[in-house]
ZAMARGU-4260 file (C-alpha; in steps of 0.2 Angstrom, whole numbers, plus 5000, padded with zeros to 4 digits):
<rodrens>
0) 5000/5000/5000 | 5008/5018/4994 | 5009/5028/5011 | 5010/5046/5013 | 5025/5055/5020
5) 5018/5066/5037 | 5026/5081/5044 | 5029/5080/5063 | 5017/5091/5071 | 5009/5093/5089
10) 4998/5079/5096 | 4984/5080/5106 | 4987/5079/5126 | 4993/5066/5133 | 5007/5063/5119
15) 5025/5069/5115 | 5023/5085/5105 | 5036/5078/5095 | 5028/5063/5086 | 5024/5063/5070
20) 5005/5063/5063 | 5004/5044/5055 | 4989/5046/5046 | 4990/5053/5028 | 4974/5063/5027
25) 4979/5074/5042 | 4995/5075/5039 | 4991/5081/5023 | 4983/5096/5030 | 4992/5112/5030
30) 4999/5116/5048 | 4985/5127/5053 | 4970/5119/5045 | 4979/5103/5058 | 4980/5114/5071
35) 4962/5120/5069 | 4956/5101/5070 | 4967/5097/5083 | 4954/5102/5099 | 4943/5088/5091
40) 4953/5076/5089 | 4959/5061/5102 | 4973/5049/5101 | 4965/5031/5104 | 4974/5013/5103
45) 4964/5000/5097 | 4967/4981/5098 | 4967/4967/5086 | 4947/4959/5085 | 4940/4976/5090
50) 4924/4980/5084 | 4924/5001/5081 | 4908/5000/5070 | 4893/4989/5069 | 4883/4984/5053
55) 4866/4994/5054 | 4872/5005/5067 | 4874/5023/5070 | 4892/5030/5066 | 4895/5040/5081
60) 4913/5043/5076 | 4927/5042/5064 | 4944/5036/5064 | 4961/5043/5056 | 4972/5026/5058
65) 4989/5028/5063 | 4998/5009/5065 | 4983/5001/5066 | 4973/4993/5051 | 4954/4992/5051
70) 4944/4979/5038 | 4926/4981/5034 | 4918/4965/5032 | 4902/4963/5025 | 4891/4948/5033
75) 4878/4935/5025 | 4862/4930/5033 | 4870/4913/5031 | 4886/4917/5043 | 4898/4917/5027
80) 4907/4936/5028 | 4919/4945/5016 | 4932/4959/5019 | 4926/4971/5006 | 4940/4985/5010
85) 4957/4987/5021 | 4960/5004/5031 | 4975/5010/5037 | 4985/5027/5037 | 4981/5032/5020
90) 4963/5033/5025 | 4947/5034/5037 | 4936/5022/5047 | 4917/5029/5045 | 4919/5036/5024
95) 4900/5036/5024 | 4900/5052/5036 | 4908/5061/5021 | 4895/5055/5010 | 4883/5060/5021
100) 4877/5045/5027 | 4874/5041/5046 | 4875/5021/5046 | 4886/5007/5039 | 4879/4992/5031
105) 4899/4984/5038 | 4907/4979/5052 | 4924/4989/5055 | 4936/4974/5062 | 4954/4982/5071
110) 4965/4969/5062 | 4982/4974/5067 | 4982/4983/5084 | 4989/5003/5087 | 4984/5022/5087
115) 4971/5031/5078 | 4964/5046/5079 | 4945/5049/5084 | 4933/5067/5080 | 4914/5064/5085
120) 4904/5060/5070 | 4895/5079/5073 | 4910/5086/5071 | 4917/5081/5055 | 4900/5086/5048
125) 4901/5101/5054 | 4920/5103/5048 | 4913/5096/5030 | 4901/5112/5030 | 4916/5123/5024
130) 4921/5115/5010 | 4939/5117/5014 | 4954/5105/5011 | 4949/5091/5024 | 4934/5091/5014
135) 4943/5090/4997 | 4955/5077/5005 | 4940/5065/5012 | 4932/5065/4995 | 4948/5059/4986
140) 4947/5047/4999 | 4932/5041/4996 | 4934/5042/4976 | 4949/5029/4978 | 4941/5019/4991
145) 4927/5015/4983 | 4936/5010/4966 | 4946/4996/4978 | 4929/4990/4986 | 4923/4988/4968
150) 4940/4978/4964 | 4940/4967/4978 | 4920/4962/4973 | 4926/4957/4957 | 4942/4949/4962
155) 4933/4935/4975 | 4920/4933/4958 | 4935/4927/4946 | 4952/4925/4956 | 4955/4909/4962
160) 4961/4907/4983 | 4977/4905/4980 | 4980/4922/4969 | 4966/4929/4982 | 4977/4926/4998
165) 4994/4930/4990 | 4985/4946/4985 | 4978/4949/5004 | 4995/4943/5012 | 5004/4958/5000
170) 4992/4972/5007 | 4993/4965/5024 | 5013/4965/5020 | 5013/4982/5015 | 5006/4989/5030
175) 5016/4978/5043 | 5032/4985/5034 | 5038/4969/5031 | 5038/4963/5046 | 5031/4947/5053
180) 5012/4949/5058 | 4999/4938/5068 | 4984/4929/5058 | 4979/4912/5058 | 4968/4903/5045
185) 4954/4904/5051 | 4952/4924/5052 | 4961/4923/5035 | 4948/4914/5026 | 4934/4923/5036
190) 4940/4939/5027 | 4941/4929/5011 | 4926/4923/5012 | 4932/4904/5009 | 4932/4888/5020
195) 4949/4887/5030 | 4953/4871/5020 | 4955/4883/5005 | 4967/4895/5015 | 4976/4880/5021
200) 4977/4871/5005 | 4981/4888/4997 | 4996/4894/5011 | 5003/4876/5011 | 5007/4878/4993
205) 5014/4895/4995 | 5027/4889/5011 | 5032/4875/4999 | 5038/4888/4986 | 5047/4895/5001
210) 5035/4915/4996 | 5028/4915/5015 | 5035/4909/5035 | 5018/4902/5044 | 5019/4897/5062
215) 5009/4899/5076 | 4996/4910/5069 | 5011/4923/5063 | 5016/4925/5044 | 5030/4933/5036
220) 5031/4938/5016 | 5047/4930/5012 | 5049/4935/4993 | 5038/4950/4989 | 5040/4948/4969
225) 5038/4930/4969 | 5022/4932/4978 | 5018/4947/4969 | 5017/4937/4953 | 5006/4924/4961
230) 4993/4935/4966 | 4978/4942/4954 | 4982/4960/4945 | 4971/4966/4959 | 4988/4971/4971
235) 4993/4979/4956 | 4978/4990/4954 | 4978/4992/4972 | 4994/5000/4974 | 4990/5011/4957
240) 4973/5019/4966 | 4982/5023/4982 | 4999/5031/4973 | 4987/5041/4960 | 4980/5048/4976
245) 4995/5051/4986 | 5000/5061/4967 | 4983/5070/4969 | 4985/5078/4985 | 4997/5094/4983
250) 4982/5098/4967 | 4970/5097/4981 | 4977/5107/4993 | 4983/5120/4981 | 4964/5124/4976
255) 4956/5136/4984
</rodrens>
């Protein structure tokens, strides 16, 4: 995933003034429109399997993540469910407040544990009221977003598991920082939407070809281009939506 380089600018209380702001959006910001936001927002940390928002429920906030990654997963009256879009730094939990809406049809799962930043639901609307660069910066968002949502649809119609989980393991990669991260099978294929034979099946043969390291519900990318060329163009156009925003953003703020 193509992050966005964040100026070091003050936190909220109760962190060093001297760490940076992690999440692309707001550190997109000039310093004062930040600093303007600042009062509103809140430094949270939230751990792996939480739930920050609730399918058919009331979005009473928002959240800027920093290290941690949030999934959306859409569920079936059946019990089958489906990660329809990944969350981290480059984005924010809650989109359908900036389009105006007030509920979510997902559920918002904390995948990999750390900080974000929270602002009341009320007050984003009220900061969306100005039409000013948050509001430029959210919409992009939302623009690009959406076109991965759409991706990911398509890719679980026509890609088979084994390109589907060397495509997921990539993404998850990407925001780990290469570094080894905790999933197990069985929360792997509950975001894929497959039985955990398939994951199994499908991981086994990538360990054999020596791409990943499972053990103990921990996984490491092992070759990045190898697995890269096992996995569906989906990663490709992924990382292309992401980067074509992060070239958008000095545009954006230029506008007036």
């Amino acid at each position: 995933m193509v992050m966005v380089h964040t100026p070091t600018r003050r936190k909220p209380p109760g962190l060093p003034a001297d760490v940076p702001v992690r999440n692309c959006i707001l550190g997109a910001l000039l310093a004062t429109e930040y600093e303007q936001l600042l009062p509103k927002l809140e430094h949270v940390t939230l751990a792996r399997g939480e739930i920050v928002h609730r399918a058919d429920q009331e979005i009473e906030a928002v959240y800027f993540p920093e290290e941690a990654v949030v999934a959306m997963v859409d569920s079936m009256d059946n019990g089958r469910t489906l990660e329809v879009g990944m969350i981290g730094r480059e984005g924010i939990v809650g989109i359908n407040v900036v389009l105006g809406g007030v509920v979510t049809s997902d559920r918002a799962i904390v995948q990999f544990a750390g900080g974000a930043m929270r602002m009341k639901s009320r007050d984003l609307k009220n900061e969306l009221r100005f039409r000013n660069a948050l509001q430029r910066l959210l919409l992009a968002y939302a623009r690009t977003f959406l076109a991965v949502i759409s991706q990911s649809v398509a890719c679980c119609q026509y890609h088979s598991v084994e390109q589907r989980l060397a495509r997921w393991l990539l993404i998850m990669n990407d925001y780990a920082g290469f570094r080894e991260f905790p999933m197990d099978h069985k929360s792997i294929a509950l975001m894929l939407g497959v039985r955990s034979e398939g994951i199994s099946e499908a991981a086994s043969k990538l360990q054999a070809g020596a791409l990943i390291s499972y053990r103990r519900g921990r996984i490491s990318v092992l070759d990045g281009p190898r697995l890269a060329k096992r996995a569906c163009e989906c990663y490709r156009y992924i990382r292309q939506q992401y980067r074509q925003l992060h070239g958008d953003l000095p545009r954006l703020l230029s506008r007036n």
